[in-house]
C-alpha positions as CSV (number, residue, x, y, z in Angstrom):
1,X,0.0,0.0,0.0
2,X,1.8,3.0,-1.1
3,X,0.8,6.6,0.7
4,X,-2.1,7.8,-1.6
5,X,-3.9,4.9,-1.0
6,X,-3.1,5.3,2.7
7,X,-4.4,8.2,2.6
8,X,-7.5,7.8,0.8
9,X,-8.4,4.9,3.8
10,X,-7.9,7.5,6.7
11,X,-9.0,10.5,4.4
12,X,-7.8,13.4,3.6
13,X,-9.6,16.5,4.7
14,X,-12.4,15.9,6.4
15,X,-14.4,17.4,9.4
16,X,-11.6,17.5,11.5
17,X,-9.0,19.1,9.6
18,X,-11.7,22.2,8.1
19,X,-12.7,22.3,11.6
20,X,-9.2,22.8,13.2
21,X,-8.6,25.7,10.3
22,X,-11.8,27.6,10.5
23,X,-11.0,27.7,14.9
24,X,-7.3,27.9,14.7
25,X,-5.5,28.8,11.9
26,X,-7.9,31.3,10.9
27,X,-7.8,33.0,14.2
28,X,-4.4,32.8,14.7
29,X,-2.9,34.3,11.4
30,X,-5.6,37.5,11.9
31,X,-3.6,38.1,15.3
32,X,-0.2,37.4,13.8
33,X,-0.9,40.0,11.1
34,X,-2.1,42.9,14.0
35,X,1.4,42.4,15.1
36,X,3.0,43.2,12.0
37,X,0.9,45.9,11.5
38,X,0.9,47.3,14.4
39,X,4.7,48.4,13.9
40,X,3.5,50.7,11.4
41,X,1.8,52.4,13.9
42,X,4.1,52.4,17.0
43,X,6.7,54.6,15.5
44,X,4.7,57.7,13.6
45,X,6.1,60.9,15.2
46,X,3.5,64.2,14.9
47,X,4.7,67.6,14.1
48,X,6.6,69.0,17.2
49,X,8.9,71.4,18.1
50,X,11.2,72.5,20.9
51,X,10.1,72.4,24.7
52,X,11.6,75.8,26.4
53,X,12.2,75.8,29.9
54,X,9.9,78.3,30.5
55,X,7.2,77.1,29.4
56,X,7.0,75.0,32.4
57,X,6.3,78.1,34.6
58,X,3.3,79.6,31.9
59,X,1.6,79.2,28.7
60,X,3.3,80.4,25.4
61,X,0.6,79.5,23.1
62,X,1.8,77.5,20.1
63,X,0.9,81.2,18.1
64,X,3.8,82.6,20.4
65,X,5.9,80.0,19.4
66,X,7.7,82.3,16.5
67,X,9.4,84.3,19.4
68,X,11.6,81.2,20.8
69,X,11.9,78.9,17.8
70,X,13.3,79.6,14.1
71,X,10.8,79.1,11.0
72,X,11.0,76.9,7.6
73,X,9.7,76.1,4.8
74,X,9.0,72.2,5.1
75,X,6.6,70.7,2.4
76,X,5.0,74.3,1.0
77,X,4.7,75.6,4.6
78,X,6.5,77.7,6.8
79,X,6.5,75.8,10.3
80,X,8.9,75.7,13.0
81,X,12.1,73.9,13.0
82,X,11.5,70.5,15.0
83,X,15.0,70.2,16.4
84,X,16.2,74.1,16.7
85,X,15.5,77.1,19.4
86,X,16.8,80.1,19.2
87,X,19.9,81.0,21.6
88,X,18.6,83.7,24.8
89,X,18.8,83.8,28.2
90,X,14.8,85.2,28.8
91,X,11.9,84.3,26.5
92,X,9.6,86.0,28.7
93,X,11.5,89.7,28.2
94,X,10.7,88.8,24.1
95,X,6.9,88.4,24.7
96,X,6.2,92.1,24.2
97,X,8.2,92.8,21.5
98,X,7.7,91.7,17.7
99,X,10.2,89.1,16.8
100,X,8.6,87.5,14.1
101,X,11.9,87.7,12.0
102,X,14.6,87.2,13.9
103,X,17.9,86.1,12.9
104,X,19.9,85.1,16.1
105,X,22.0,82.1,16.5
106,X,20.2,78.6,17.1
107,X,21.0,75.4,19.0
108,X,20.0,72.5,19.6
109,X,16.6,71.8,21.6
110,X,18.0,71.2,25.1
111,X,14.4,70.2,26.9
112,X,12.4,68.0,25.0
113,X,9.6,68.5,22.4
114,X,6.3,69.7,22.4
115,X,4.4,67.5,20.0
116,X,1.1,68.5,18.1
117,X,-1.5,65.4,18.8
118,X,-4.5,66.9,17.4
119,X,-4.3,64.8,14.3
120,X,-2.0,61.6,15.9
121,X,-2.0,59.7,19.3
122,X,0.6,59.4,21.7
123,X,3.7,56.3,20.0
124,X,6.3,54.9,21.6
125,X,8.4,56.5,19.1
126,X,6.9,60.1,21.2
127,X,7.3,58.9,24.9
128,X,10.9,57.7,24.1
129,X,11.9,61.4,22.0
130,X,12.7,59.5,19.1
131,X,13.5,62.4,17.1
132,X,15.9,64.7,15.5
133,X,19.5,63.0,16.5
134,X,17.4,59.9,17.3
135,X,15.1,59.7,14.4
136,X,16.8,56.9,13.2
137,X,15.9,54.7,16.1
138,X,12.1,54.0,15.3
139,X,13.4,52.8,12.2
140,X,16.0,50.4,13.7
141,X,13.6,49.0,16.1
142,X,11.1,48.2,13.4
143,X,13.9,46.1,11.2
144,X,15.5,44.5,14.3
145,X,11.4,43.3,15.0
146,X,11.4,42.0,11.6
147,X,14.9,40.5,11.5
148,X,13.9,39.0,14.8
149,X,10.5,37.6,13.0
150,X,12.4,36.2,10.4
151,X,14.6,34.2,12.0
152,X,12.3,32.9,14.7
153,X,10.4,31.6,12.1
154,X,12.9,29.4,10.6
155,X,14.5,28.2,14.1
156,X,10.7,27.3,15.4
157,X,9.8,26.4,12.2
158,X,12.5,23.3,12.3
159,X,12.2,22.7,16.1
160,X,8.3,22.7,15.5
161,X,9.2,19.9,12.8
């Protein structure tokens, strides 16, 4: 009796084996894909801009925001500079006067972003401060994830066997 014939005695798929898809494999490979997807999602980063320290002690509204960071044209729009502030010692001193155009020196941001959610949600990519010098890092993560997949795959996929 060679295997075909074997397995036309036991038969092939029946009840059991369209049962055991439609409850497991089914289920399972819907979950497995929200994974992968969900790494898409994890590491968006919103508009944002430099945190100055004085906006811990009151509110510069974000229209207020041309008086302590620089300007640029970034996809037909002038917005602020995500990973520049203007070098001064007082913010507050500026608020009176009209600074829309100045020219001073600029560093880096020294105390964290202020990100825009009103169009995106909190990521991890956000609550780490993947950005600017470490914009690179959501990016990293997501191929090390992969990578990771990739090879777990193959290693469970022969100790499975």
């Amino acid at each position: 009796m060679d295997f075909n014939d074997a397995l036309q005695e036991v038969g092939d798929f029946g009840l059991y084996q369209k049962l055991l898809c439609m409850f497991l494999v089914v289920p399972s490979a819907s979950l497995c894909a929200l994974v992968y997807f969900t790494q898409f999602f994890i590491i968006l980063v919103p508009e944002h801009r430099c945190r100055l320290y004085e906006e811990e002690n009151f509110h510069l509204g974000l229209n207020s925001s041309n008086l302590t960071v620089p300007y640029e044209v970034r996809e037909g729009q002038t917005l602020p500079k995500q990973c520049e502030m203007f070098i001064s010692s007082n913010y507050s001193d500026n608020l009176e006067a009209n600074l829309s155009d100045r020219t001073e020196e600029t560093i880096k941001c020294q105390n964290g972003w202020i990100y825009d959610f009103s169009e995106l949600y909190p990521t991890v990519a956000t609550e780490m401060n993947w950005v600017c010098e470490h914009d690179q890092l959501p990016y990293q993560s997501q191929t090390i994830f992969y990578v990771g997949t990739s090879i777990g795959c193959i290693i469970f996929g022969l100790i499975a066997d």
